[in-house]
C-alpha positions as CSV (number, residue, x, y, z in Angstrom):
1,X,0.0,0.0,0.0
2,X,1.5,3.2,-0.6
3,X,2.3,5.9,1.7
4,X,-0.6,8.5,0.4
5,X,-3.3,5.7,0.8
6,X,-2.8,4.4,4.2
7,X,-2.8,7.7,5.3
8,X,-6.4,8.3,3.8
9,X,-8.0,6.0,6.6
10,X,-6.6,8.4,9.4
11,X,-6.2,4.6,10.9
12,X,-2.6,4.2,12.5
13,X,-1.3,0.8,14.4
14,X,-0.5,1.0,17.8
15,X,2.7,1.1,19.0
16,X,4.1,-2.6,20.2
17,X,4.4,-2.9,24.2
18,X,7.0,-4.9,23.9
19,X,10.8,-3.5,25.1
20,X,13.3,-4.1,22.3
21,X,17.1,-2.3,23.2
22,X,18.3,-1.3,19.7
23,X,21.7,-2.1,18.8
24,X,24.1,0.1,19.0
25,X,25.0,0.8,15.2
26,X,24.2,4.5,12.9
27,X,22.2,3.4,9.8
28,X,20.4,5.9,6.8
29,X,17.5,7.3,8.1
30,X,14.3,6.3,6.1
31,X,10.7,7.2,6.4
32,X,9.7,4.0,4.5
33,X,11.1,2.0,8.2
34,X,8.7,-0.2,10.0
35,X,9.4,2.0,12.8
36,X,7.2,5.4,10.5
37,X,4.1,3.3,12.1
38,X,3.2,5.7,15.2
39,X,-0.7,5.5,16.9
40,X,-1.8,9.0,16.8
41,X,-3.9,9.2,19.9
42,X,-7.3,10.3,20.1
43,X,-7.2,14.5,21.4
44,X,-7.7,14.7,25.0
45,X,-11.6,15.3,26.1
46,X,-10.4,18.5,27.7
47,X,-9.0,19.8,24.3
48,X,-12.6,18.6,22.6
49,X,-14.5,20.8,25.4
50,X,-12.1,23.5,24.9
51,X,-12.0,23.4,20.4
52,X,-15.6,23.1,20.5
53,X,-16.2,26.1,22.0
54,X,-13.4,27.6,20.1
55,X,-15.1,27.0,16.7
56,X,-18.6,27.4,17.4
57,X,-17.4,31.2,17.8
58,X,-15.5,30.9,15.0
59,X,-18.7,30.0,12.6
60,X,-20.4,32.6,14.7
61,X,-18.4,35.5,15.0
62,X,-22.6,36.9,16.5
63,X,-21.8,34.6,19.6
64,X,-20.1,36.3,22.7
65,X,-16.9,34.7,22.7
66,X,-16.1,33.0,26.1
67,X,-13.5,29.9,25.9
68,X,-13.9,29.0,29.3
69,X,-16.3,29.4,32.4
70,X,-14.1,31.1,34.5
71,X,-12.3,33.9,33.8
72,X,-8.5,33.7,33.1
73,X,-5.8,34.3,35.8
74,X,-3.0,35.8,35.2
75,X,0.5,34.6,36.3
76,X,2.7,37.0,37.0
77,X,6.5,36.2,34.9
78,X,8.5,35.8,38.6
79,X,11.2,36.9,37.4
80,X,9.5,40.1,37.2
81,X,8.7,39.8,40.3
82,X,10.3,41.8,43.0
83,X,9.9,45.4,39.8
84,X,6.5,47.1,41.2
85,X,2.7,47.0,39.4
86,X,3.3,47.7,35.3
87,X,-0.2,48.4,33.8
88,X,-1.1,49.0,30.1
89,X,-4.5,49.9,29.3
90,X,-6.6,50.7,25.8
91,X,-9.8,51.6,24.9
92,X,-11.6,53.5,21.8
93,X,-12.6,57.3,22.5
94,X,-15.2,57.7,25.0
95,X,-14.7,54.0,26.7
96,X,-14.0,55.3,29.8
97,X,-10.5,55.6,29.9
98,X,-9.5,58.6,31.6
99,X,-12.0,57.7,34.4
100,X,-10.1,54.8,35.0
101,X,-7.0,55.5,34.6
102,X,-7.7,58.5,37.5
103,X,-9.3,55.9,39.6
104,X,-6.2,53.6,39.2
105,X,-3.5,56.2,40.0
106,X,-5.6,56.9,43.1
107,X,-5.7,53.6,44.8
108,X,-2.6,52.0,43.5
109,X,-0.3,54.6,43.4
110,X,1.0,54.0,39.6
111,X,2.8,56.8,37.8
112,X,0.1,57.9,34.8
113,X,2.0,58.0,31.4
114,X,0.3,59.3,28.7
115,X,1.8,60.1,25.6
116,X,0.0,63.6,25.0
117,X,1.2,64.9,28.5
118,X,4.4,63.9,27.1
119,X,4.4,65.6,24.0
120,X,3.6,68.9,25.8
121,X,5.6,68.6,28.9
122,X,8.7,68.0,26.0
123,X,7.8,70.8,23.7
124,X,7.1,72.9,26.6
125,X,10.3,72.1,28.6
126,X,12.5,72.6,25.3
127,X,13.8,69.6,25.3
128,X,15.5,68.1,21.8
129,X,13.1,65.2,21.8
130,X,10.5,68.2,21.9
131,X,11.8,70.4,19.6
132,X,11.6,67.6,17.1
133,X,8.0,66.3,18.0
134,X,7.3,70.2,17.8
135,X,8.1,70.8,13.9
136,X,5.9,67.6,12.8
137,X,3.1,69.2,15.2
138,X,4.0,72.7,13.2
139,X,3.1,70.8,10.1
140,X,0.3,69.7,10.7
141,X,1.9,66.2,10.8
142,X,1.9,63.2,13.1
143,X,5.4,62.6,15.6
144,X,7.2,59.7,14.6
145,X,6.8,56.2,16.2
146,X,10.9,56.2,17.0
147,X,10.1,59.5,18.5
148,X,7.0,59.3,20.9
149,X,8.7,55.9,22.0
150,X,11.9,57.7,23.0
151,X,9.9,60.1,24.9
152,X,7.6,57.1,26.8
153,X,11.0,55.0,27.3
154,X,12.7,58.2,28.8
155,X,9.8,58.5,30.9
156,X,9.9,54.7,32.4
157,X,13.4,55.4,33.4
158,X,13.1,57.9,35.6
159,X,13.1,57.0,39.8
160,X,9.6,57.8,40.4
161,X,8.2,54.9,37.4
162,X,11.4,52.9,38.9
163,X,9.5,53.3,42.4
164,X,5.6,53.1,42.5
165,X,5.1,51.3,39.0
166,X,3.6,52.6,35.7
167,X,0.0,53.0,34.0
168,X,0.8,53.0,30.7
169,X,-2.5,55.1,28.9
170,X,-3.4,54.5,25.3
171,X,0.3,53.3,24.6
172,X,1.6,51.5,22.2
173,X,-1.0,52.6,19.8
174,X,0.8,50.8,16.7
175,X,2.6,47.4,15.9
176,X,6.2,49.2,15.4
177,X,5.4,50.8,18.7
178,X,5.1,47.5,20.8
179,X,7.4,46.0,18.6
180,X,10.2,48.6,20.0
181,X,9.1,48.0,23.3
182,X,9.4,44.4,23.8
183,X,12.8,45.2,21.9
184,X,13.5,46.7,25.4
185,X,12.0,44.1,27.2
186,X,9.0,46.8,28.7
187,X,6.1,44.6,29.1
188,X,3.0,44.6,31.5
189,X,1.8,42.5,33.9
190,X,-1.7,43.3,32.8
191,X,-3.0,44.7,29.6
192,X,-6.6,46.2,30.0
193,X,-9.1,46.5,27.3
194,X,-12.1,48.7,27.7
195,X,-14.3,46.9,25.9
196,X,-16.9,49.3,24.8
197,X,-19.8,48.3,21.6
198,X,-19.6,51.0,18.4
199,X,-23.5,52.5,19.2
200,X,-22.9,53.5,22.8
201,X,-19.7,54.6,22.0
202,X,-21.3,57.2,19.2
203,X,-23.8,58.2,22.1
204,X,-21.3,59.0,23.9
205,X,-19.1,61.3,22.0
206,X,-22.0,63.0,20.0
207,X,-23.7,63.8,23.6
208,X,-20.5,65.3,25.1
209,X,-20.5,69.1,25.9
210,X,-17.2,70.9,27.2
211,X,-17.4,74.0,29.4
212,X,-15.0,76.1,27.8
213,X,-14.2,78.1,31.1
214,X,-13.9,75.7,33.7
215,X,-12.5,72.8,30.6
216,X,-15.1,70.1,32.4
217,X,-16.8,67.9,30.6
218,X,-20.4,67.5,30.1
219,X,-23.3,64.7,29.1
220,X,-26.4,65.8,27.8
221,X,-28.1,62.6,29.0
222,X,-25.9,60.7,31.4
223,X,-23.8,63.8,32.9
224,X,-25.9,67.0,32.8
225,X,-24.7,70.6,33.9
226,X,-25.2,72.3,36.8
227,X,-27.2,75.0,35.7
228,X,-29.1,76.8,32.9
229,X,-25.5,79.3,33.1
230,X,-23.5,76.3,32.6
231,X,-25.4,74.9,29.7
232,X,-26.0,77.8,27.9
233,X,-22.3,78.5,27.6
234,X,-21.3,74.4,26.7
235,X,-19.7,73.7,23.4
236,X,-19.7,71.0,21.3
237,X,-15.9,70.1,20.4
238,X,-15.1,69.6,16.5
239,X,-14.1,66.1,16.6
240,X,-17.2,64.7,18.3
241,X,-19.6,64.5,15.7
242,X,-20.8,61.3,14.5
243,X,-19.0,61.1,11.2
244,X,-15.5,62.1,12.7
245,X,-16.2,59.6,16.0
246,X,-16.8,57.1,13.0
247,X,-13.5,57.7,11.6
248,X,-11.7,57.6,14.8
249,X,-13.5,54.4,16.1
250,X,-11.9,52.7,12.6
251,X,-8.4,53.8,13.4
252,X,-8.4,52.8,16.5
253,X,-9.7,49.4,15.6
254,X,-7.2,48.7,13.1
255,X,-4.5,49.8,15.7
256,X,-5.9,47.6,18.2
257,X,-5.9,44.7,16.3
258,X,-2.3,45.2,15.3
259,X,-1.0,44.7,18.6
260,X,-3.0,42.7,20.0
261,X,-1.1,39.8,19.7
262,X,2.0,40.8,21.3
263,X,0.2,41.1,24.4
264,X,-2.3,38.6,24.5
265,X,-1.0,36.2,26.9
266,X,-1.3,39.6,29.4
267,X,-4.6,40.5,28.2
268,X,-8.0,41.2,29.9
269,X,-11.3,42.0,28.5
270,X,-12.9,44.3,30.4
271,X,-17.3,45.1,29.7
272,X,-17.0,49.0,29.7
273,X,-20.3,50.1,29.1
274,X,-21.3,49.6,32.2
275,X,-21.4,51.9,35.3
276,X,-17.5,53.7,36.4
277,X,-17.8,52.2,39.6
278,X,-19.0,48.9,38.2
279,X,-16.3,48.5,35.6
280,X,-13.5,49.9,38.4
281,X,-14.3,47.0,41.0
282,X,-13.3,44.3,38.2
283,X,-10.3,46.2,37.1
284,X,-9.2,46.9,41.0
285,X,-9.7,42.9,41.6
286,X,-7.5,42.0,38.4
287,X,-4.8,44.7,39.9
288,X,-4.6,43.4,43.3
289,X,-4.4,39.5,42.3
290,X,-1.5,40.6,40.4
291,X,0.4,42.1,43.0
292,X,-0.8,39.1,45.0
293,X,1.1,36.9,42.4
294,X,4.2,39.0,43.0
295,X,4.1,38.4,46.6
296,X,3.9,35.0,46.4
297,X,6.5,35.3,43.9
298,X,8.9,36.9,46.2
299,X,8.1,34.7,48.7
300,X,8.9,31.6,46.7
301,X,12.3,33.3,45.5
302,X,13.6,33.4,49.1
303,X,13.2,29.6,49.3
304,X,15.3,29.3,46.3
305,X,19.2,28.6,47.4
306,X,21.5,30.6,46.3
307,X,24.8,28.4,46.2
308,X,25.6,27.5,42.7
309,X,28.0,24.5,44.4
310,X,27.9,21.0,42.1
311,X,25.0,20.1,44.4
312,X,22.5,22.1,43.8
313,X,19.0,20.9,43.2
314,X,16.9,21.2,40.0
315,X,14.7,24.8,40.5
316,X,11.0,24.7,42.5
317,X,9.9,26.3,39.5
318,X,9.9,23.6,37.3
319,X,6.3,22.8,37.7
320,X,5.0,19.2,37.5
321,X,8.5,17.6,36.9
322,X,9.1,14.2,38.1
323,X,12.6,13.4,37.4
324,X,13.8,11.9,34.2
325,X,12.0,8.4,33.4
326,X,14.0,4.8,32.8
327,X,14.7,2.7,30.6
328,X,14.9,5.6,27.6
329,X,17.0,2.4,25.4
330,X,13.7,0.6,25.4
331,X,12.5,0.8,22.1
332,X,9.8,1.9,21.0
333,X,9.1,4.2,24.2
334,X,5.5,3.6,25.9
335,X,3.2,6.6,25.6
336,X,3.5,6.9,29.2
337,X,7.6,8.1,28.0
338,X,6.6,9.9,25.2
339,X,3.3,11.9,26.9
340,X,5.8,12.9,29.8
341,X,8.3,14.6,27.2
342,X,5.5,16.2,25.4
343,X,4.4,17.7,29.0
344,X,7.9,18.7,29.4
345,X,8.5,20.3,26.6
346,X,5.0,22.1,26.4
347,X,5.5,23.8,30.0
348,X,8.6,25.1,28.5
349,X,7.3,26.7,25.5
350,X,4.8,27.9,27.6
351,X,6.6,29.4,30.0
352,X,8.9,31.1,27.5
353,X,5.9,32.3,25.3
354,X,4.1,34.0,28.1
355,X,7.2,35.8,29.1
356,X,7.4,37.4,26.1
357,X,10.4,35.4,23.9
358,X,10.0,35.5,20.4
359,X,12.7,33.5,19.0
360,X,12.6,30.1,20.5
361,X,14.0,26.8,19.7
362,X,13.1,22.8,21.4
363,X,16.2,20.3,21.1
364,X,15.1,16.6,22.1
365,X,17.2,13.8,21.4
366,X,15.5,11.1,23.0
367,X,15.8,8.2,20.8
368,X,13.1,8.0,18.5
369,X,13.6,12.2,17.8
370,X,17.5,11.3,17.4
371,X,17.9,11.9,13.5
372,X,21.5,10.0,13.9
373,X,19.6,7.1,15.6
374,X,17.9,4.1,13.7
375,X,15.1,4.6,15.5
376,X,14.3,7.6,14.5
377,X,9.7,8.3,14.3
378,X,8.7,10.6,12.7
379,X,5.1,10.1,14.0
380,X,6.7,10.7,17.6
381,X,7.9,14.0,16.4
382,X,4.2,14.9,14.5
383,X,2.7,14.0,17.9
384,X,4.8,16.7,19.7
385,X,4.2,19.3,17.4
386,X,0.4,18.1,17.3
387,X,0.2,18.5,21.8
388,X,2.2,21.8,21.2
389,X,-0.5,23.8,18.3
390,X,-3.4,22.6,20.1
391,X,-2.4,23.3,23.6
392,X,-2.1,26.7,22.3
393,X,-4.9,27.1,20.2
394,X,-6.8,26.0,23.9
395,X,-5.7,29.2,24.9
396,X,-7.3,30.7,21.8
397,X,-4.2,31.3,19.8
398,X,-4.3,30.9,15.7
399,X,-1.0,28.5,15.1
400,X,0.3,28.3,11.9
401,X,2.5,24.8,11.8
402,X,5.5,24.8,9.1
403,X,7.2,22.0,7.1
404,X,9.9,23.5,4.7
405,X,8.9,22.5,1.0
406,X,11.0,22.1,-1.9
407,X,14.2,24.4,-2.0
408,X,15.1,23.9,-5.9
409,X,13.9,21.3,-8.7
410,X,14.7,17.5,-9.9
411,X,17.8,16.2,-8.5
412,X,18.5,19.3,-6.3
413,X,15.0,19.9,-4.8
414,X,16.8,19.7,-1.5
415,X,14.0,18.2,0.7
416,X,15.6,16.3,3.4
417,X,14.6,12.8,3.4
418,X,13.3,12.5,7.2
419,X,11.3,15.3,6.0
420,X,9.6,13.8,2.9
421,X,6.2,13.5,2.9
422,X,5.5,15.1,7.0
423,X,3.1,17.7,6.0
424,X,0.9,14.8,4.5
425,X,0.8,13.4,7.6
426,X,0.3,16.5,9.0
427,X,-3.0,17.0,6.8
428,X,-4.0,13.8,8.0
429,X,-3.9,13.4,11.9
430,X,-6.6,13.3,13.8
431,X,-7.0,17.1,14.9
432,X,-10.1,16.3,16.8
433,X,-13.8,16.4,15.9
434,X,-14.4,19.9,15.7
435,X,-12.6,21.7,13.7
436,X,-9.5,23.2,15.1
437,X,-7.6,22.4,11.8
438,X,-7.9,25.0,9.3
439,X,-9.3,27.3,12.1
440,X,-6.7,27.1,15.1
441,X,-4.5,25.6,13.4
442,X,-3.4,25.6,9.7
443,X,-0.3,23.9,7.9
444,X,2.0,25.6,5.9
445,X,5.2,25.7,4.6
446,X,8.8,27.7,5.9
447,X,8.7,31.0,4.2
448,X,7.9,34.9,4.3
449,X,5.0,33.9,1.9
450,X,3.3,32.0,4.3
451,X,3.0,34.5,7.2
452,X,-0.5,35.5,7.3
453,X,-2.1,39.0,9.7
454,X,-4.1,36.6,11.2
455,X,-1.3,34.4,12.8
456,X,-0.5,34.2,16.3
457,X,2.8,32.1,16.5
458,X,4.4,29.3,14.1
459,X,6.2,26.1,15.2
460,X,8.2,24.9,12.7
461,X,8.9,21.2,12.1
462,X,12.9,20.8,12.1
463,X,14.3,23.0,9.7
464,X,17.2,22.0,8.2
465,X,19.7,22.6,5.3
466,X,20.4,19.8,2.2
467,X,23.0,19.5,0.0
468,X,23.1,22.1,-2.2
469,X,20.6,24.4,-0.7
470,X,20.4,26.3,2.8
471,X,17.1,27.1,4.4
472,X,18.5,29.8,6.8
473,X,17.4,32.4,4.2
474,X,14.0,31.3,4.0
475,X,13.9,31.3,7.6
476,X,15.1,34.7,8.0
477,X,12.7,36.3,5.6
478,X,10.0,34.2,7.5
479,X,10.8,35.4,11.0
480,X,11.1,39.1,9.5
481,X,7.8,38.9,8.6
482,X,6.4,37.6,11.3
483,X,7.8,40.1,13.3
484,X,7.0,40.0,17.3
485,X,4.8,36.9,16.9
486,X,6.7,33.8,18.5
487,X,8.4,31.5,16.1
488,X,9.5,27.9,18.1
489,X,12.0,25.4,15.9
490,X,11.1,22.0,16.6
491,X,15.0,20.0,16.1
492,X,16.3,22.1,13.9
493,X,19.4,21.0,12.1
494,X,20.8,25.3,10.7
495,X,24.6,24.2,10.9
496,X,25.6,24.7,7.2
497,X,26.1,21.4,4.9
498,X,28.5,20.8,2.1
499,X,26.8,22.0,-1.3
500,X,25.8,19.9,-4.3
501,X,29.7,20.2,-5.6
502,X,31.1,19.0,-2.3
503,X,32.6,22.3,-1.6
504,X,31.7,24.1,1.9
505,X,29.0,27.1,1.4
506,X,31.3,29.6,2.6
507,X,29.2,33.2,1.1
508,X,27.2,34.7,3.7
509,X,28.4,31.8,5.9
510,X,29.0,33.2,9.3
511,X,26.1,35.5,9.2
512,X,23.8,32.6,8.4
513,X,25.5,30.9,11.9
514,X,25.1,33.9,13.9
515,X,21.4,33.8,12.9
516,X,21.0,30.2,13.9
517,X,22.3,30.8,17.0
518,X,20.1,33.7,17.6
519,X,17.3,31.5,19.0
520,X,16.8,31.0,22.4
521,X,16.8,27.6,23.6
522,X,13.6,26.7,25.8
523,X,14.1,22.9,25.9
524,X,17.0,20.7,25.5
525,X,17.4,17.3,26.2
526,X,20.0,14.3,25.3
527,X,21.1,11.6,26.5
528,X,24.8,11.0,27.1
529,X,27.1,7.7,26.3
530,X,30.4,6.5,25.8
531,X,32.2,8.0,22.3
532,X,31.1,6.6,19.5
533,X,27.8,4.3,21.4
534,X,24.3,4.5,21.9
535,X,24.7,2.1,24.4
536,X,23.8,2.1,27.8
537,X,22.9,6.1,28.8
538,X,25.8,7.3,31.0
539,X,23.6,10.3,31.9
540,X,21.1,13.0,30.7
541,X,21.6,16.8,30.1
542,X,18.5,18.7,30.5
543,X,17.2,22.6,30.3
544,X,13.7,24.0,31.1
545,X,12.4,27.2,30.5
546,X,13.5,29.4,32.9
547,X,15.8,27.1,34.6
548,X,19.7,26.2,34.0
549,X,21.4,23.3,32.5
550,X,20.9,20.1,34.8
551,X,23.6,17.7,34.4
552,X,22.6,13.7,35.1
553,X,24.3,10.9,35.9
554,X,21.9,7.2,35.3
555,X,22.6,4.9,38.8
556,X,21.8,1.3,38.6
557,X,19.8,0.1,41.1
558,X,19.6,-3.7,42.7
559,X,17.3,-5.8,40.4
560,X,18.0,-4.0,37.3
561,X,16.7,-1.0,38.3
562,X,18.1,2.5,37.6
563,X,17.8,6.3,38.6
564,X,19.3,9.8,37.8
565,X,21.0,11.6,40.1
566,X,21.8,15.5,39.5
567,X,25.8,16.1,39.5
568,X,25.7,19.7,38.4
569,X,23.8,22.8,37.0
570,X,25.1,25.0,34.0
571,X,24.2,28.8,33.2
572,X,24.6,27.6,29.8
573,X,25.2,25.0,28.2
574,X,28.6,23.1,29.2
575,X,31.2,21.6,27.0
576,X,32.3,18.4,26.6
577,X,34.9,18.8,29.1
578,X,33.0,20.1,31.7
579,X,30.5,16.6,31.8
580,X,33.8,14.6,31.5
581,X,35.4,16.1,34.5
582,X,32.3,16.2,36.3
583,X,31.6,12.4,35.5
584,X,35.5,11.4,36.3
585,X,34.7,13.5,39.4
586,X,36.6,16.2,39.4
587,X,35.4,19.5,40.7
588,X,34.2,22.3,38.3
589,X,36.6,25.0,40.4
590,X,39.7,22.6,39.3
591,X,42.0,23.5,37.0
592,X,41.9,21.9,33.5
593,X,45.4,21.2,32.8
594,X,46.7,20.4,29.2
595,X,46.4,16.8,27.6
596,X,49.0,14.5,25.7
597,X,51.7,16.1,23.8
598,X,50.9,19.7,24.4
599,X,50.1,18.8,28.3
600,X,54.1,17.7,28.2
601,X,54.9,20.7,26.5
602,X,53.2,23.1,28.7
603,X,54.6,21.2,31.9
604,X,58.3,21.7,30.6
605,X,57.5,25.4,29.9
């Protein structure tokens, strides 16, 4: 049967329960292998609850829109935690902003930024960011992103922000904006939306009078005058007719939308067209749960030992971990192995994603994701990236999933062969039974071309070069376009490979490295063995999002047991020396001396 047609059925056979130990040898990889059959389990009944509801908005965009039937809680990045309240918040003209915002300051204490008192205390103070802004104002013309930002950035540095925390109003009002400050690493704990519908929103601004003596703001239904005096002398101001409100409303929609994915793991929903103090009381509950989750932050980050001696522990912030399983050799791994590293490596990305990292890479080299094993699935690798996109589509995020495609044509197409054929497969898994594919979640291929506005984040499924042809370039132009948005590699293989001649790509070489490297590791794991073997383990190396490099040794136990015991933790990633000496047991303060011939030399010197 061939390899399109037994796909059709969307039946696969189950993996045997049997324990096989492979032999230690390095053979071809091939997708045609016994081993390509992989059970691709059924979607977890949570994730059905969760899609469902997901795509019943979706094919009713009339439908309020709530996911779940609580309301999200935030967790606050702890390594945040001990900086004071950071609050963005947005809303269309008339939502109520400025009420709240007045309201906040006054319980909480947060510095107000707001980028027109900026623009005037700058231009009034004479300042050179000022006396730019002040000739585009002159012109009738709007102040530079680059500029305003400098001015807010300037702002968040100074001692009082550094002290009582920020209120960031109507700011960043663009993409290039928010793109500028995550640049800077300026992000919010909480990012408010006044959520306000278009037709009250019109009432609001077409009933709104200003006293042009005492500059205080008037409703002729909801917020009337004082007096006959007072109304008689109200004005209506130029922009709040319907027509101009109209325009503005657009603007700010299209703005809205264009950031809205850089903070949307930080943001909250908020009904505004109901009552100030009504809409306040939520906003002051979301505010103090955050703190709340600082505290307990701080708290937790006192229990954390400082020592950085060969004994440390693995971090208490690893959620959920429960050491590294046995008998990794046995082959094929029980779904019990294989759903524990999909766990693992989904806290990571999670972690990492809602901290705001863009540029993210997973490295797992257990066996059957070991390209320079024999046992090498590539169903176990399509069931990773298939826990990943829908664990994030749960949280309502639109994943685009990536296989490279061709590079070039006939003999020098330059797929790689352990690639061949996965976005079939891809097409068709099970996805679940409502929907989330081609909603949620859509396949594509690695490229600029493929980065649609309505993306969220892409995971792409091991990138790698082939002979003759380098994706680094497609890559490039893909995470260019993408901009902010989080783009996670999934095994990628970027170091570059001998062209179709033989000869080393050496043009544009070391920049292509330097942008390999440029991603951000938020899971790696390998096993460790003797030079040259894949048999037995010797140990583990393992990093989680946030945490350092662990170091593992594997114990046997009586009765053919076995265990991993920690030896070390790493910053970064160590060399090979550092897990020899550590496993030969020397201590990482020692000295390395010189080896061999050049050790002699060195010693006679």
């Amino acid at each position: 049967m061939s390899l399109t047609s037994s796909l059709s059925s969307i039946q696969f056979s189950a993996l045997p329960t049997s324990n096989i130990s492979p032999t230690p040898s390095i053979s071809p990889l091939s997708t045609s292998s016994p081993s390509f059959s992989v059970s691709f389990q059924q979607i977890s009944q949570s994730h059905r609850h969760q899609l469902h509801r997901l795509v019943s908005f979706a094919s009713n965009p009339n439908t309020h829109f709530r996911r779940k039937s609580k309301p999200k809680r935030f967790r606050v990045n702890c390594s945040l935690a001990s900086e004071p309240l950071k609050v963005m918040i947005s809303g269309a003209p008339a939502s109520g902003k400025g009420t709240q915002c007045e309201l906040i300051v006054n319980q909480f204490g947060l510095v107000h930024i707001s980028t027109g008192d900026i623009l005037r205390a700058e231009v009034s103070a004479g300042t050179d960011i000022g006396k730019k802004a002040k000739e585009f104002m002159n012109a009738g013309q709007l102040v530079p992103d680059e500029i305003v930002t400098a001015m807010v950035t300037s702002r968040l540095s100074r001692e009082d922000v550094k002290q009582n925390g920020w209120l960031l109003d109507g700011f960043p009002r663009s993409f290039s904006q928010a793109e500028s400050l995550e640049k800077l690493k300026i992000r919010p704990d909480i990012y408010i939306v006044l959520d306000v519908p278009d037709e009250i929103l019109i009432d609001r601004c077409v009933g709104r009078r200003l006293d042009p003596v005492t500059g205080k703001i008037y409703h002729m239904k909801n917020f009337l005058p004082e007096s006959e005096e007072i109304k008689a002398r109200l004005i209506t101001r130029p922009d709040d007719t319907e027509e101009k409100v109209k325009a503005r409303l657009d603007i700010y929609k299209k703005n809205a939308e264009a950031i809205s994915s850089t903070y949307s793991n930080t943001m909250k929903k908020i009904d505004g067209s109901r009552s100030k103090d009504v809409v306040f009381k939520e906003i002051s509950s979301l505010l103090s749960q955050v703190l709340k989750d600082k505290e307990e932050c701080n708290k937790s980050e006192k229990l954390i030992p400082k020592s950085e001696s060969s004994s440390n522990q693995a971090s208490i912030s690893q959620d959920k971990w429960r050491g590294i399983p046995t008998r990794l050799n046995n082959i094929p791994h029980s779904r019990e192995i294989r759903n524990y590293f999909y766990d693992d490596v989904l806290e990571a990305a999670q972690r990492a994603v809602n901290d705001g990292r863009t540029r993210l890479k997973v490295e797992i080299a257990i066996p059957e994701l070991n390209p320079e094993m024999d046992v090498y699935r590539i169903g176990t690798l399509m069931e990773l990236v298939r826990v990943l996109a829908l664990s994030f589509a749960d949280d309502g995020k639109r994943v685009k999933v990536c296989v490279q495609g061709s590079m070039g044509e006939g003999a020098l197409s330059g797929m790689p062969l352990q690639l061949s054929g996965s976005r079939k497969i891809l097409e068709f898994m099970d996805w679940g039974d409502y929907g989330a594919l081609g909603t949620f979640i859509k396949i594509g291929s690695v490229g600029a071309k493929e980065v649609d506005e309505h993306d969220d984040m892409f995971i792409l499924v091991a990138p790698q070069n082939a002979v003759g042809n380098c994706i680094i370039d497609d890559l490039r132009a893909m995470t260019d376009a993408a901009g902010t948005r989080p783009v996670i590699l999934i095994n990628p293989r970027l170091k570059d490979l001998p062209g179709s001649s033989g000869i080393m790509q050496t043009m544009g070489r070391a920049e292509r490295l330097e942008y390999a490297a440029s991603f951000e590791s938020c899971y790696s794991f390998r096993l460790l063995y003797y030079a040259g073997t894949q048999y037995p383990i010797m140990g583990a190396l393992r990093m989680s999002y946030p945490n350092h490099y662990e170091l593992y040794k594997r114990v046997d136990l009586p009765s053919r047991g076995e265990k991993y015991e920690i030896l070390s933790t790493f910053n970064e990633g160590p060399s090979v020396d550092d897990i020899n000496d550590l496993f030969m047991g020397k201590s990482r303060n020692q000295a390395k001396k010189a080896a061999g011939f050049w050790g002699f030399l060195s010693g006679a010197f």
